[in-house]
C-alpha positions as CSV (number, residue, x, y, z in Angstrom):
1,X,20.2,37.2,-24.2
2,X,21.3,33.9,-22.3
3,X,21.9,30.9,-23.8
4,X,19.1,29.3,-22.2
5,X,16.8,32.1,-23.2
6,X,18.0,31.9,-26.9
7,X,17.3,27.6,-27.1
8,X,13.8,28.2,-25.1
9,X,11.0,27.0,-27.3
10,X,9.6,30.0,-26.5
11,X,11.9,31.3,-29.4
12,X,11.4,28.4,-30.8
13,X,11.8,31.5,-34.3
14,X,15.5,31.1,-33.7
15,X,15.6,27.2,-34.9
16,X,13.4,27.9,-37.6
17,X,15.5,30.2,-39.1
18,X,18.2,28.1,-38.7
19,X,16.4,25.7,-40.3
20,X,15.8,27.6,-43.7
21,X,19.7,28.5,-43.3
22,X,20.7,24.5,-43.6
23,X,22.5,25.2,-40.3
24,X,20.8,22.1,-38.9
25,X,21.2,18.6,-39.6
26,X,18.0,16.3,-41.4
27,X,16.6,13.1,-39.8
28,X,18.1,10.5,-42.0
29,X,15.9,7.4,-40.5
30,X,12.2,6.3,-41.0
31,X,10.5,7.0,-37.4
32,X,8.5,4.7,-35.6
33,X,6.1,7.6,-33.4
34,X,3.0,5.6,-31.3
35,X,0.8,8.3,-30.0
36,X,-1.6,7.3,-27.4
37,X,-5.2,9.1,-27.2
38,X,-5.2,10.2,-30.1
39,X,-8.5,11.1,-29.9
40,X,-6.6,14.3,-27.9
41,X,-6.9,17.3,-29.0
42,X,-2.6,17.3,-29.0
43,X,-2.8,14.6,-31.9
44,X,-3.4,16.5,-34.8
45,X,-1.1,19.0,-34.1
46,X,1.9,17.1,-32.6
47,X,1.4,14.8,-36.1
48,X,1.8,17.7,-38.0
49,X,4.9,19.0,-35.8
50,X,6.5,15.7,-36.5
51,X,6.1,15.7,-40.0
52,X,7.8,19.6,-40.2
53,X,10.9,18.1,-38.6
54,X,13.7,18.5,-41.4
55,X,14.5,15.4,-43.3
56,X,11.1,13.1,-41.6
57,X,10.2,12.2,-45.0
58,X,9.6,8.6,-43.7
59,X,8.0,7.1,-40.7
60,X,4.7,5.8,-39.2
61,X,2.5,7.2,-37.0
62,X,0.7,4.8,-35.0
63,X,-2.5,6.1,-33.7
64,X,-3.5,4.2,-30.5
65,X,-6.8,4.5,-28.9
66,X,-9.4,2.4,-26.8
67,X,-12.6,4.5,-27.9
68,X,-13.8,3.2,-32.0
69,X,-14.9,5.9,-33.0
70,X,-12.3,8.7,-32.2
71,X,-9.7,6.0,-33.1
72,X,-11.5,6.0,-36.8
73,X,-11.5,9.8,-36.8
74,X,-7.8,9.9,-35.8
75,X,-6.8,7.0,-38.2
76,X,-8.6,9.3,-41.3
77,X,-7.4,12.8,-40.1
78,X,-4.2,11.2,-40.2
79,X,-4.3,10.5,-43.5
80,X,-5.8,13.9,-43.9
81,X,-2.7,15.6,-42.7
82,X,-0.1,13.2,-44.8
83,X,-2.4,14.1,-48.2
84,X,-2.1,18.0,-47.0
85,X,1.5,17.8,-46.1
86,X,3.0,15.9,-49.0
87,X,4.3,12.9,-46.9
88,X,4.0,10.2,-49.2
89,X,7.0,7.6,-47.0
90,X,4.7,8.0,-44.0
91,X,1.9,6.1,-43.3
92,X,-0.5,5.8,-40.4
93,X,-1.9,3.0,-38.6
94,X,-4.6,2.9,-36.0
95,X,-5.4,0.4,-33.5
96,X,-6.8,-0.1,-30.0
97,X,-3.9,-2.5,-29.1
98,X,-1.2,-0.8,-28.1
99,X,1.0,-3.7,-28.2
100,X,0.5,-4.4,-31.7
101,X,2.7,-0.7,-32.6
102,X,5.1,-0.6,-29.7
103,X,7.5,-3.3,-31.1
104,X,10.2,-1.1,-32.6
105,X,8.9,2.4,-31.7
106,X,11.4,5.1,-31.5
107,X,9.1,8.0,-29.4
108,X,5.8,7.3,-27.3
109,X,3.1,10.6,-27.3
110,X,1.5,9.7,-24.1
111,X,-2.1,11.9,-24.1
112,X,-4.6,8.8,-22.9
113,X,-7.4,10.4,-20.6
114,X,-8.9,7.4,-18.3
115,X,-12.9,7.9,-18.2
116,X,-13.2,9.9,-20.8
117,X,-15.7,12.8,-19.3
118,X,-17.4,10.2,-16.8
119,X,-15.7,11.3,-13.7
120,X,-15.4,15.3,-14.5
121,X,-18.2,16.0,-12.6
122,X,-17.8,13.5,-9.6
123,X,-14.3,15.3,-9.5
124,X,-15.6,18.5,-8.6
125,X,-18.8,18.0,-7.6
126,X,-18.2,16.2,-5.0
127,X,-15.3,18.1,-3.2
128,X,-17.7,21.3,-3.5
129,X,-20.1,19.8,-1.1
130,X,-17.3,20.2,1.5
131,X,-16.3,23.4,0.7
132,X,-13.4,22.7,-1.7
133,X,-14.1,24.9,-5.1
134,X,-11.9,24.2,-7.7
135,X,-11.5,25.5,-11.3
136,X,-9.5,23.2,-13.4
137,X,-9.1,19.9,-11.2
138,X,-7.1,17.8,-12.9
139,X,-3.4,18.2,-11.2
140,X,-3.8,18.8,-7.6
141,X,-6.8,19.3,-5.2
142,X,-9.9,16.2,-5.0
143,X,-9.7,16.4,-9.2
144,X,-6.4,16.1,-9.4
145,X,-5.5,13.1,-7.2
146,X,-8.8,11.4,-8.5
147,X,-7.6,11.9,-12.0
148,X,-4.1,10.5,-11.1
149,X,-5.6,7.4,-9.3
150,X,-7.2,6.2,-12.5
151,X,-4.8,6.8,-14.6
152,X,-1.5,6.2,-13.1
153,X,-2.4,2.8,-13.0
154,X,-3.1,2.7,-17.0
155,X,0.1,4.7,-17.2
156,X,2.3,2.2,-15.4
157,X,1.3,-0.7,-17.4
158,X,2.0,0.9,-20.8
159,X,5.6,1.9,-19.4
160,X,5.8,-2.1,-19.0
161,X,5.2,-2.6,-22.2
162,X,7.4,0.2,-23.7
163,X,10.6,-1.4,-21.2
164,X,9.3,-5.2,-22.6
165,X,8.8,-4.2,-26.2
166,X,10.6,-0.7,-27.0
167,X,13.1,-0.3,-24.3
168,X,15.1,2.6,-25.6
169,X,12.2,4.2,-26.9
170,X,11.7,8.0,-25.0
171,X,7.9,8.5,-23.4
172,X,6.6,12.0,-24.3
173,X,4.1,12.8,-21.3
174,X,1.5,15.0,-22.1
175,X,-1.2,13.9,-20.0
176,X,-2.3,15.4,-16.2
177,X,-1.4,15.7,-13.3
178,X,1.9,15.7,-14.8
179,X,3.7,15.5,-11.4
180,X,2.3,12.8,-10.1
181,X,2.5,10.9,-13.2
182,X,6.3,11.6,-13.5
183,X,6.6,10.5,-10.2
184,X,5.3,7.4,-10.2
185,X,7.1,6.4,-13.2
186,X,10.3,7.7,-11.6
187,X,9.1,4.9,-8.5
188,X,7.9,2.2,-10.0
189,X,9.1,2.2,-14.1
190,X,12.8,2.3,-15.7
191,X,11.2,3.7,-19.0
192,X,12.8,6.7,-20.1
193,X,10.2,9.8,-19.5
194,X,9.6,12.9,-19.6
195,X,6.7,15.2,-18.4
196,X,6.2,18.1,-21.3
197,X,3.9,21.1,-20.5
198,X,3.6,24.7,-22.1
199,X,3.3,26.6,-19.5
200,X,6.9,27.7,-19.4
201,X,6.7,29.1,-22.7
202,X,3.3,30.7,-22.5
203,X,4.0,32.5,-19.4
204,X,7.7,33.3,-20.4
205,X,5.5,35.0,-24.1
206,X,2.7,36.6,-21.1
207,X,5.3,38.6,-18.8
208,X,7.1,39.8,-22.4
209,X,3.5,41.6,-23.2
210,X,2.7,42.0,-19.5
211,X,5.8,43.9,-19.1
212,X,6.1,45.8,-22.9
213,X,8.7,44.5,-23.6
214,X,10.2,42.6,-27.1
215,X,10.3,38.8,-26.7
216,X,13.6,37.9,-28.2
217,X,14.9,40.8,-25.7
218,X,13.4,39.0,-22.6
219,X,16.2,36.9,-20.5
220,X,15.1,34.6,-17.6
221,X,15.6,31.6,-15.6
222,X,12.8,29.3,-14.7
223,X,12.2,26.0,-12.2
224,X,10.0,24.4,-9.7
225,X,7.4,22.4,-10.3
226,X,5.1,22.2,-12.9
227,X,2.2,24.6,-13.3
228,X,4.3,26.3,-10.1
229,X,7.7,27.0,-11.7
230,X,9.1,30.2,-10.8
231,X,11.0,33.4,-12.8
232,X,13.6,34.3,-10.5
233,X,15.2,36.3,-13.3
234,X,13.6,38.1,-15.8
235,X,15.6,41.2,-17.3
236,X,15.9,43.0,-20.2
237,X,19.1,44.4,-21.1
238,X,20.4,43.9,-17.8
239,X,17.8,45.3,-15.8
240,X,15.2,43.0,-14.2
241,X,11.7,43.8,-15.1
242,X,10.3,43.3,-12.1
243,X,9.7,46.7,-11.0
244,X,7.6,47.7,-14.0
245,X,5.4,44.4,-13.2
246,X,5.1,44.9,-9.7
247,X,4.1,49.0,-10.5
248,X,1.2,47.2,-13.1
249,X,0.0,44.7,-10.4
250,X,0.0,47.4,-7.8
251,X,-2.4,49.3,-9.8
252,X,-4.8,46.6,-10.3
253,X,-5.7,47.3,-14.1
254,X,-5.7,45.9,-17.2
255,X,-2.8,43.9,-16.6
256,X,-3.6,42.8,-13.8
257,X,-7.1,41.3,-14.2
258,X,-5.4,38.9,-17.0
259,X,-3.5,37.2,-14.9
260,X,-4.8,38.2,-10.5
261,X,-4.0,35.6,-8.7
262,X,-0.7,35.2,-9.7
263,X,0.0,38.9,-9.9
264,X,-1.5,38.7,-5.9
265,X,1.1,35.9,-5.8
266,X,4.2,38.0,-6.8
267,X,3.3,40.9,-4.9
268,X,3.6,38.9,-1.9
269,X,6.1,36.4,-2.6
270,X,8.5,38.3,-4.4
271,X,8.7,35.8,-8.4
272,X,5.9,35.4,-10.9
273,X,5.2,31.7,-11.4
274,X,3.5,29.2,-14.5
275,X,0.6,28.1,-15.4
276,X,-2.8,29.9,-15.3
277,X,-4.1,32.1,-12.1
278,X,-7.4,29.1,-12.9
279,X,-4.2,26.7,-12.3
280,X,-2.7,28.3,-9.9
281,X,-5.2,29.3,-7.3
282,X,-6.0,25.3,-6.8
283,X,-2.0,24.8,-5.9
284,X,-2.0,27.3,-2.5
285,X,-4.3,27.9,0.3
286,X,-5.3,31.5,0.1
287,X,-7.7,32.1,-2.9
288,X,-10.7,29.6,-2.8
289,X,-11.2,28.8,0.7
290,X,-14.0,31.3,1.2
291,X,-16.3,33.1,-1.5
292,X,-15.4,36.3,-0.5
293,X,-11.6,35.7,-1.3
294,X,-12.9,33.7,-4.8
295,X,-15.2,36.7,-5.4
296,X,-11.7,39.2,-4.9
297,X,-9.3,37.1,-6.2
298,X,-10.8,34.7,-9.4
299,X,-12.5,35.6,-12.6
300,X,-14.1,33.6,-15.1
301,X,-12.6,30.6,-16.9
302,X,-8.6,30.0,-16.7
303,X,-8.6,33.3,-14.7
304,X,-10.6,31.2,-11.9
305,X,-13.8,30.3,-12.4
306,X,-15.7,27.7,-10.2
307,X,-16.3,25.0,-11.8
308,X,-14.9,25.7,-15.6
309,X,-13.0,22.8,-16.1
310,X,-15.9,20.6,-15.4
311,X,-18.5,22.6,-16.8
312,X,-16.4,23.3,-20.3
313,X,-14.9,19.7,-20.7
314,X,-17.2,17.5,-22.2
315,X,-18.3,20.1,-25.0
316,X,-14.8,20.9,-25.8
317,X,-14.1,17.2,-26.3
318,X,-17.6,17.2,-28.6
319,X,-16.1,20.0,-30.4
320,X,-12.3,18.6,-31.2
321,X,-14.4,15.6,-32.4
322,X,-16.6,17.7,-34.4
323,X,-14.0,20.2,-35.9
324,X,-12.2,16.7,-36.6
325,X,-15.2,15.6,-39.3
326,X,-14.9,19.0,-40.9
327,X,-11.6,18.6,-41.5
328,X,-12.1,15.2,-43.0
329,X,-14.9,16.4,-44.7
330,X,-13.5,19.5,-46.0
331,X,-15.7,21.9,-44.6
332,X,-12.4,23.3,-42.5
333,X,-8.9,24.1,-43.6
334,X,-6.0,21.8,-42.2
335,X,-3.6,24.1,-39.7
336,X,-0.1,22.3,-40.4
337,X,1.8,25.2,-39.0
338,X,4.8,23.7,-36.9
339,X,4.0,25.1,-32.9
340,X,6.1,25.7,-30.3
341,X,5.1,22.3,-28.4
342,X,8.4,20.3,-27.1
343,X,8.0,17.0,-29.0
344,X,8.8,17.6,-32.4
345,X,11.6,19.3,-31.4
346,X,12.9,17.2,-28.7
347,X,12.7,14.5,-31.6
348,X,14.9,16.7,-33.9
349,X,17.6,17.2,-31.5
350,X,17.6,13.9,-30.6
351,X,17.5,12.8,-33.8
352,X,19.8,15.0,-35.6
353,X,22.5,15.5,-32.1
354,X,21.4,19.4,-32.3
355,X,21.3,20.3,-28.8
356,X,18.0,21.9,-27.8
357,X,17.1,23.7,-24.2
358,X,13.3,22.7,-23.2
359,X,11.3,22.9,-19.4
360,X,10.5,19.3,-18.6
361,X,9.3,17.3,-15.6
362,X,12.1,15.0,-14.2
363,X,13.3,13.3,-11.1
364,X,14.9,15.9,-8.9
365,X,18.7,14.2,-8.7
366,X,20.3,17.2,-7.0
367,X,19.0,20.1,-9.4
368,X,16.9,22.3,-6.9
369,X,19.2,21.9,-4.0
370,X,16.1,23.6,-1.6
371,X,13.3,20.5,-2.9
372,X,12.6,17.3,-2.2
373,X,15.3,14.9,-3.4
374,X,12.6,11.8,-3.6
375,X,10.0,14.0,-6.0
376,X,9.9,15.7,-9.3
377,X,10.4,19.3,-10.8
378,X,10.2,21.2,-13.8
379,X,13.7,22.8,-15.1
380,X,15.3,23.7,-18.2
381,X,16.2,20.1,-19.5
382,X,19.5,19.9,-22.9
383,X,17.8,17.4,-25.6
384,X,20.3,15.6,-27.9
385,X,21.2,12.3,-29.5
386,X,22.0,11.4,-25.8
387,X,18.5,12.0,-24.8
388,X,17.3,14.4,-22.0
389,X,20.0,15.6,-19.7
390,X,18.5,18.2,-16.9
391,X,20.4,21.1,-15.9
392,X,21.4,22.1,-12.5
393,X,19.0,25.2,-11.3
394,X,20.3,25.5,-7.5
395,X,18.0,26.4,-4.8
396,X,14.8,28.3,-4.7
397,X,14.1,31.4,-3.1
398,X,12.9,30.0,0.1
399,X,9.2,31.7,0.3
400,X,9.1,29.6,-3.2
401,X,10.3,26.4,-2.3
402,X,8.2,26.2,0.7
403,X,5.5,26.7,-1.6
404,X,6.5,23.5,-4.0
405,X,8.0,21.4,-1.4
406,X,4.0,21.5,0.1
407,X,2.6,20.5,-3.2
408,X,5.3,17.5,-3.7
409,X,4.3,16.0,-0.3
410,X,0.7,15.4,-1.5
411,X,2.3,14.4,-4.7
412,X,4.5,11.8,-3.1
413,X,1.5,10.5,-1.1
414,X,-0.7,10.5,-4.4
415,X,1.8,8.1,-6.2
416,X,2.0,6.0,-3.4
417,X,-1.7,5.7,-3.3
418,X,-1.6,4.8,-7.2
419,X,1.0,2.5,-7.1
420,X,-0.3,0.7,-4.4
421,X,-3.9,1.3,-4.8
422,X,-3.6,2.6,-0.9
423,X,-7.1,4.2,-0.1
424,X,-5.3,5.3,3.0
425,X,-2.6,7.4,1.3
426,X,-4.8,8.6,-1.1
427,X,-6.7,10.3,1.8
428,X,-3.4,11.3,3.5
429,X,-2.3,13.0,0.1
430,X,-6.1,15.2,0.2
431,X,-4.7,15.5,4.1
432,X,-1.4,17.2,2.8
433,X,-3.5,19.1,0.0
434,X,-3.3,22.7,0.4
435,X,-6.5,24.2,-0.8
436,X,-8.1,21.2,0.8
437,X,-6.6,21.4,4.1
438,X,-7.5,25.0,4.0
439,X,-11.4,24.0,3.6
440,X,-11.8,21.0,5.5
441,X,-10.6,18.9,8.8
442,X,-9.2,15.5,8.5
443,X,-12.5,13.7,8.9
444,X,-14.4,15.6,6.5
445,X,-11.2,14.9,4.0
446,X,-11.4,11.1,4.7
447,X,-15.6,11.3,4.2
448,X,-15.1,12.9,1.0
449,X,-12.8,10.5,0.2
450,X,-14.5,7.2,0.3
451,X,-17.2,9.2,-1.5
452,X,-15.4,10.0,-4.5
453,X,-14.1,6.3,-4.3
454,X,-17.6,5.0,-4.2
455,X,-19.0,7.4,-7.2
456,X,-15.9,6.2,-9.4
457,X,-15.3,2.9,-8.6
458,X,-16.0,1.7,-11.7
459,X,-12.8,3.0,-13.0
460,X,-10.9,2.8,-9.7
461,X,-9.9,-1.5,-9.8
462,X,-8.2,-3.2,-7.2
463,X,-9.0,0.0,-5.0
């Protein structure tokens, strides 16, 4: 197996074992973590990650958000999980003022979600009246952009506050559309970031079963952008895997209704990519344009179903609440299993200079030779004490590039439109859209436009 396969977090088995071997060093400092959102449903478990990390006996967790009472529920859950875990040098303090923790902080957990669920249906809603159908909507298409336009903002202050209070702290971006976020820090912020997803490992975990094959036998290389990364190796033993994948989506079985659209996606462009087929179908042109081709191509929920993300949202965010007060309460056992998210263990190789591989979102300074220089991707990134150093992919298979390279021109145009709360480039990015430009013509793009500005205005300022 490579070496890059072997450090993946999606063997994340091999540091643990390492781990109960002594091999690695223990964090010998009290941290300073400020976690922002923490009514997300990340909190609880990225806490717990935090507090597995070898030798983080002391530290405090400070739990930041803007809403009273999920910043309660956080504040007691927190103490919840230090009570369940042992951790009697950490404590956790929550507040709604971000400025009153970042003084000092050593790592930023940025999961805020601007609006809470009061745009989720404006986001797709509105778009569907022209023809644009989208499943997830919150990192490309109408959804995405809107999402970006009211957060961004939001974003950019904090990373003013982290280079004024906390300069040399590292931001730990969890929060959508991950590309365009990443971007417009890259433009307009000299914060250290980075954009974390885990679509990298869950797809590099999917093809293993896909394909029958053992996980810790799977070898790949990944890169392009995130939620549209691409395999362009994947072998076992030597032998690429490929063939058996494409014979499974040829037959159009099983396998393939897990995962359609981006088995459709291989079979025609030659590499399997992130994310989900929900995901993905919202990132090209060809699968939700028409109802027949939605009707052939999507299935329900992440697998491509109108609507889901909208539609599901705001009683999943009831329920994290919910399961929250059971788990205060007692009613529900505390999960404080370490996962195979990147932050905890980006801390602990930062921490404790043990060199970690993990897929983050960074400027693109020369590492996919074939995409824009001026935009962002997602490759294999080397954590350590001297932070996050990306590693060099090369170019893209062309077909796959082109396929980015469109996405990162609306991306470009949807920073710009943040970071200078341009009306104008926010329609041009729609413009440059491809499942929107698929659907609609420029005029209906720009109509739609000013009507999602108008039905979110409220959380749209200096628009």
């Amino acid at each position: 197996m490579s070496d890059e396969a072997k450090q993946d977090l999606g063997h994340f088995e091999h540091s643990k074992k390492a781990e109960r071997m002594g091999i690695h060093d223990r964090v010998r400092r009290p941290l300073k973590i400020v976690f922002l959102g923490a009514g997300s449903g990340f909190y609880q478990r990225l806490f717990s990650d935090v507090l597995s990390i070898p030798g983080a006996d002391e530290g405090e967790m400070c739990a930041v958000d803007i809403d009273a009472e999920r910043l309660d529920l956080a504040g007691r859950l927190g103490e919840k999980v230090l009570a369940e875990m042992g951790k009697t040098g950490w404590s956790v303090t929550a507040t709604a003022d971000r400025r009153e923790v970042l003084a000092g902080a050593d790592y930023i957990i940025n999961c805020i979600e601007v609006s809470g669920v009061d745009c989720v249906r404006h986001d797709n809603d509105i778009p569907a009246k022209y023809g644009v159908d989208q499943c997830i909507g919150d990192t490309i298409g109408p959804g995405g952009l809107f999402k970006a336009l009211r957060t961004v903002p939001v974003f950019l202050d904090v990373l003013d506050d982290v280079s004024e209070l906390c300069p040399d702290a590292w931001v730990l971006n969890y929060t959508n559309p991950m590309s365009i976020m990443c971007l417009a820090a890259a433009m307009a912020s000299d914060a250290n970031v980075v954009g974390l997803c885990h679509s990298v490992q869950g797809t590099s975990h999917a093809l293993a079963r896909y394909a029958g094959v053992p996980y810790p036998e799977l070898t790949w290389r990944c890169g392009g952008i995130n939620h549209m990364a691409w395999f362009t190796e994947l072998s076992r033993a030597g032998e690429s895997i490929y063939p058996v994948l494409f014979e499974k989506a040829r037959e159009a079985g099983e396998t393939y209704e897990q995962d359609p659209v981006r088995f459709d996606l291989m079979l025609h462009f030659g590499f399997f990519p992130t994310e989900s087929s929900g995901h993905l179908s919202e990132y090209v042109p060809y699968y939700r344009k028409r109802p027949d081709l939605i009707e052939t191509y999507c299935r329900d929920k992440y697998r491509g179903g109108s609507g889901f993300y909208a539609r599901e949202w705001p009683g999943w965010r009831e329920a994290c609440d919910e399961n929250r007060r059971d788990i205060i309460a007692g009613r529900k056992e505390l999960n404080t299993e370490r996962t195979w998210e990147y932050c905890s263990w980006i801390i602990q190789a930062m921490e404790t200079n043990s060199p970690m591989t993990i897929y983050g979102t960074v400027p693109n300074t020369g590492l996919i030779d074939n995409l824009p220089q001026d935009n962002v991707v997602e490759v294999a990134c080397t954590t350590d004490a001297r932070g996050v150093s990306p590693q060099y992919f090369g170019p893209l298979p062309p077909q796959c590039a082109a396929l980015c390279d469109s996405n990162q021109r609306m991306f470009k145009l949807g920073a710009i439109a943040c970071i200078d709360r341009s009306r104008e480039a926010a329609a041009h990015a729609l413009m440059l859209d491809p499942l929107t430009a698929a659907c609609c013509c420029p005029a209906e793009i720009k109509q739609m436009t000013e009507e999602l500005f108008e039905a979110e205005k409220e959380f749209l300022p200096g628009f």
